[in-house]
Every structure is written in C-alpha cells, then in structure tokens.
N, C-alpha and C positions, 0 to 999 in steps of 0.2 A: 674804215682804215684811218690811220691819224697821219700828221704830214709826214712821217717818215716809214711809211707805206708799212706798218705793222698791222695788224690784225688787231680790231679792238675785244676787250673782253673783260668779266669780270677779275678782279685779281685773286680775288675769296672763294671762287668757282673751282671744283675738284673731281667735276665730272669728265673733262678732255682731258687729264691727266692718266686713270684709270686703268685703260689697255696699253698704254705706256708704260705705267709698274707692274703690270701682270707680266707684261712679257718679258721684262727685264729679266724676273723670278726663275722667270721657265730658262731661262738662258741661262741662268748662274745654275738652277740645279741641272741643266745638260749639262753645261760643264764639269759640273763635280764628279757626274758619275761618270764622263769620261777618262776623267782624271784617275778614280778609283777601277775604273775597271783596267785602264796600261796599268796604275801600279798591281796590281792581281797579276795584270799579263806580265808585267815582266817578274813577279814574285816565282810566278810558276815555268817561267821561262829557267828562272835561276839554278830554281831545285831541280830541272830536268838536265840541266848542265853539271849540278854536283851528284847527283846520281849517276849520270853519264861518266863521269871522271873517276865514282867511284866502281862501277862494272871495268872500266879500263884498267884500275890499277889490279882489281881481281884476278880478270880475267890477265894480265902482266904476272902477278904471282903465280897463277894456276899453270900458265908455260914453265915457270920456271922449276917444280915437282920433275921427279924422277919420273920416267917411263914406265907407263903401265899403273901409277895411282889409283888413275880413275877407276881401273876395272877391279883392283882388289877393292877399292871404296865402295864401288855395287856391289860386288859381294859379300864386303863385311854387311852393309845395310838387309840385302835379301839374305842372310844367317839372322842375322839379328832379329828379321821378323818372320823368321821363320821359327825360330829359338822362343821369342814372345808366343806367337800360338799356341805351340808345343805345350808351353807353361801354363797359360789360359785356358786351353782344352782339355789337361788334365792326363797326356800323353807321355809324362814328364819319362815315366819307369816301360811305358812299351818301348821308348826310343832309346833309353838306355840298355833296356833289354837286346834291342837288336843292336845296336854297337857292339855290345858286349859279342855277341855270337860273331857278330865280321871278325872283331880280335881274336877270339879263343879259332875262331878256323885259319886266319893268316898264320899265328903261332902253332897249329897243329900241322899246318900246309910244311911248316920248317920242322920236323922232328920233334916239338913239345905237348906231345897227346899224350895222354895218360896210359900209359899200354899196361899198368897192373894195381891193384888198389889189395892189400893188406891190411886186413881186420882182426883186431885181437879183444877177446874180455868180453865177448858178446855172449849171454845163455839165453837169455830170456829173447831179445829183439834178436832179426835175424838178417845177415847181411844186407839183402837189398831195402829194407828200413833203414840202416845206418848209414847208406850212402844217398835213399835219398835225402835222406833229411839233412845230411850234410850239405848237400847242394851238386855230387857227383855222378854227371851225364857224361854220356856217348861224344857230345861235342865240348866239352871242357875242354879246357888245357893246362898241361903242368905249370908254366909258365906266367900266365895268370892267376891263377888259382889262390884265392884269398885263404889262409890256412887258418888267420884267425875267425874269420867269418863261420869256420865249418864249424869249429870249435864252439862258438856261441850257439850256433843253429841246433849242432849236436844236444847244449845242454839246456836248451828249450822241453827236450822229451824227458820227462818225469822218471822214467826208469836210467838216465844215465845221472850217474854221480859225479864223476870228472872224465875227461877227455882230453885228449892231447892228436896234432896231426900234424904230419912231416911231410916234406917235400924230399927224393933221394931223385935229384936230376940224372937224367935228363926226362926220363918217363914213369917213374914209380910213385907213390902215394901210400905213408903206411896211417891207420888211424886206431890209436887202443883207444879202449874207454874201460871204465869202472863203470859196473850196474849197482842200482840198489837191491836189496832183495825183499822179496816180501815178508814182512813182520807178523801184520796182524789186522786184524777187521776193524774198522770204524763205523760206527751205527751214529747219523746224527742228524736232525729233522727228517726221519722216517728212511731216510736212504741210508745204502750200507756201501761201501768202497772196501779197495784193500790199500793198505799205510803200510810205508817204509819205518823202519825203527828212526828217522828225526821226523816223521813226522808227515812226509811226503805223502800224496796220492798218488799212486801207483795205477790203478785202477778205478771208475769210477761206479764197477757194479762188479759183482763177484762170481767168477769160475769155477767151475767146481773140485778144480785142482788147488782152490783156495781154501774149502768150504772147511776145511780142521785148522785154521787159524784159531787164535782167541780172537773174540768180540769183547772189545770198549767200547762204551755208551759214554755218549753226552759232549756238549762244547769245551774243548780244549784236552779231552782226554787222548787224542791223535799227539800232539807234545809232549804228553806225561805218560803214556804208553810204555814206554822200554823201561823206565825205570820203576813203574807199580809192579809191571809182569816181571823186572829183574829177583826186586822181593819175593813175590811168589815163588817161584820156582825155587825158592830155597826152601820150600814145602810142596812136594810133590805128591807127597797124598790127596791134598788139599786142591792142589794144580790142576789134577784130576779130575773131581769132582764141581769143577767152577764152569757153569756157561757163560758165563759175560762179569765185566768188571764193570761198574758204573761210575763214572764221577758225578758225585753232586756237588751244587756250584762249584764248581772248578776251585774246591777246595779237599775234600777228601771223598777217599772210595769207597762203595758198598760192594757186594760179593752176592751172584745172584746162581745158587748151587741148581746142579739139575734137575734135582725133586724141590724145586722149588720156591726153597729154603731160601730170606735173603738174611745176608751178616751185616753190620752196620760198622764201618769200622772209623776210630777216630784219625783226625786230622794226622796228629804226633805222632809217635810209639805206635806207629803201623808194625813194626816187626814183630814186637812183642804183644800185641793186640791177635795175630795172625798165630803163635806158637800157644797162645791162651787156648784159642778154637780149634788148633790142630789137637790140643791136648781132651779137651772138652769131646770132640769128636771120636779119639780112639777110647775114652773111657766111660761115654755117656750115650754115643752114639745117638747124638742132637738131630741128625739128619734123616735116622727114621723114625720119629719121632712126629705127633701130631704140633706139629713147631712151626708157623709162617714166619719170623722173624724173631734174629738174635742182636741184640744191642750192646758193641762193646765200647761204643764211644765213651763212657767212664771208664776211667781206671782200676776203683774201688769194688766196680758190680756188675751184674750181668745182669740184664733187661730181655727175658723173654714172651714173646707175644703168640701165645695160641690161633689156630685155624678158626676160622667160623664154628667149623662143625665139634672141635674138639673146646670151645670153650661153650655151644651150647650142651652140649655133652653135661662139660662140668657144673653148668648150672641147673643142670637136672637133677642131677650129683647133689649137689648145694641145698635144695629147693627138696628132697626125697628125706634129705637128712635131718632137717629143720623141723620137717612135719614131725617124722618121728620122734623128737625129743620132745614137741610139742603134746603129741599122744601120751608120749607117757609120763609126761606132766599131769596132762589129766586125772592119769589113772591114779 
C-alpha cells in the first residue's frame, strides 16, 4: 500500500477489471428485458382494456335491439343452414316437392280442390294421359295450380299440337288440346316411325293400325313429306301403285312401284315428270313389263334400264342373231 493507504498495482493490468465489466453487461441486459417485457405487459394490458370496452359497447347496442332479435337471429341462421344443405345435397326439388303438397292441401282444406277436370279434342291420347301429363292429381289445387306449366307439360307429348287450360274458380279445370294426326311412315337409318304432316314423330315404331300409311325413305323426307305426297295424289292411279317415295340427297324423289319398278324423277317439273309416267303407264303399261328402272330426270328422254334377266335374255337375242347373219355370210 502507498502512504495514502490505496492498494498498489499495475495501472496497464486488465485482469481485476474483468468480472467487473462482465457483470456490469449482465445487469444492463436484465435490465433491458425487464424493461421490454412491462412494455409487452402493458401493450397487452391495453389491448385487453380496448377489447373490453369494445364487448361493452356491443354488448350496450345489443340491449338496445327490439325484443325477441336474438331468437329470430337463430332462426334465421338455423334456416339458412338448413337451406345451405338442402342445396348441397341436391334435395333442392324433393323439398320443393313437399311445400308444394303442405300448400295445395291448406288450399284444398278451404274449398280450392279441383272437384271436375274437362277435356276436349282428345282421339288418339285418352283422358288419364292428358291429365297426367298435365301435372293433374288427386291432391292438386285450383288455387295453385300453374295453368301455364300444364300447358307447356301438355305440349311436350308429340301427339298434341296446341293446348289451352282454364281455371273456372272456384273448383273446375277445363283443358282442350288439338292432336296431330297421323300422316305417314318414315323409314330412316333402318328404323321406321309414324310422322305428322310437319313433320313430327308421332310414334317411334309402327301399329298396325298404321301399317297403310305411305312410306318415305331417306334424311329429311319427314319435312318434305306432305308436299311430295300432295303432288301425288293428284294421280291416283299412280298413288296406287307406289310402295315408298325415296328422297335422294335431300334433293329430289325416286318412286319405288310394287312390282318393283323404280321411277327416277327430276329435281324441277316434278308434276309434269309424274303426268309423262302416268301417261306411259296407261298406254305402255311400263310396269308389267321386264323394266327395273325408268329415268325421267331429263326433260328431253326417257332412260329405261332392263332386269338382269330380261337384258340377258336380249343378249342372247343379240348374240343368236349376229351368228346367223354371220352363217349366211358364209354361205
């Protein structure tokens, strides 16, 4: 020690200093993180206080709501997801289905049941086809009862052509309809139906109350039907004697007779192509005849094409005749 009783020691020595600045360190950084963790605490102190204040102000508005909110508020929510499934599970129309019946019986429960249904213009379809298809049951109600819906429903089926349906309150129900009627056969990719004169399928296999129809062959001869067979029939002879009318490509008709015989007839001047063969026919009588086909698609001429059997016939004919000029050439 020196005379004023200090401690001697080097002054450039930095080893008795050492746990002196260590711990110094450790004390500044406790400090810090005391420091930071109050300010946390009271950060989250804060936000517990403005959340708090904002539940009070909530729950201050929610008193102040009309009586009975809450419970239409849970019910609107439990419809709502009830309504959600409903849509998701694909139940949309059984659930409309059953509404619909609760309504049609409260309404039948008051006087609005259908107590009579009038049908008019029905041959073919017979009442209880036109009511059901209309949509008219036992628990309907006049009252509900969609008039145009039947109306549309009605002219889904092929045989009705127009419809009309009336409400005469407070219980009655009258429904006319116009029917198509059957025209004529359609033959086309191997199936045969029976067609309305526009053109309708009627049927998609044939009756045998149908079976004296005419038959048209080919794509699109069901459109062009009433007016090929109008032409016709202004040769009755001819009418007569036709199994099937063919369209090829959906440009002009062939005539395919019942011995056989087919007629080829042009595009154009159908009428007068048809009075040529009717004429040919009563004076030529083409059709008993060793004849497979007549060509009148020219104007100018007629184009006839022999049987197998009748054109080797004639080239025996041909071939017999040739020898003998040859012979007697000879001679």
């Amino acid at each position: 020690m020196d005379g004023g009783r200090r401690l001697a020691g080097s002054l450039s020595g930095t080893e008795p200093l050492r746990p002196a600045t260590a711990g110094s360190a450790r004390a500044v950084s406790r400090r810090r993180r005391s420091e930071t963790r109050g300010q946390s605490a009271r950060a989250a102190s804060g936000r517990r206080r403005g959340f708090s204040r904002f539940l009070d102000r909530f729950a201050e508005r929610l008193s102040r709501l009309p009586r009975h909110c809450g419970t239409a508020a849970a019910a609107l929510i439990i419809a709502a997801s009830a309504g959600y499934g409903v849509v998701c599970g694909g139940h949309a129309g059984k659930v409309a289905e059953f509404l619909a019946q609760i309504r049609d019986m409260a309404a039948n429960g008051v006087g609005f049941h259908i107590a009579g249904v009038a049908v008019t213009g029905n041959r073919h379809l017979n009442r209880e086809e036109i009511l059901a298809t209309a949509g008219v049951t036992g628990r309907a109600s006049l009252l509900f009862f969609d008039v145009a819906d039947a109306r549309a429903r009605l002219l889904t089926n092929p045989w009705i052509a127009a419809a009309t349906v009336q409400k005469l309150l407070p219980d009655r129900l009258v429904i006319a309809i116009t029917e198509r009627q059957a025209f004529a056969l359609w033959q086309n990719a191997g199936r045969v139906g029976v067609i309305a004169d526009d053109g309708t399928i009627l049927e998609p296999y044939v009756l045998r109350r149908y079976a004296h129809l005419p038959l048209v062959v080919g794509s699109g001869a069901e459109k062009r039907a009433k007016e090929f067979l109008g032409v016709l029939d202004r040769h009755p002879e001819l009418r007569a004697n036709v199994r099937a009318s063919v369209l090829v490509a959906e440009r002009r008709w062939n005539l395919r007779l019942k011995n056989g015989l087919d007629v080829e007839l042009p595009e154009f001047g159908l009428d007068k192509a048809l009075e040529q063969f009717a004429a040919l026919e009563r004076d030529a009588k083409l059709s008993g005849r060793d004849i497979a086909a007549i060509d009148l698609r020219l104007s100018d001429r007629i184009t006839v094409r022999l049987t197998d059997a009748a054109a080797e016939r004639r080239d025996e004919a041909q071939k017999k005749k040739l020898q003998a000029k040859q012979k007697g050439g000879n001679a």
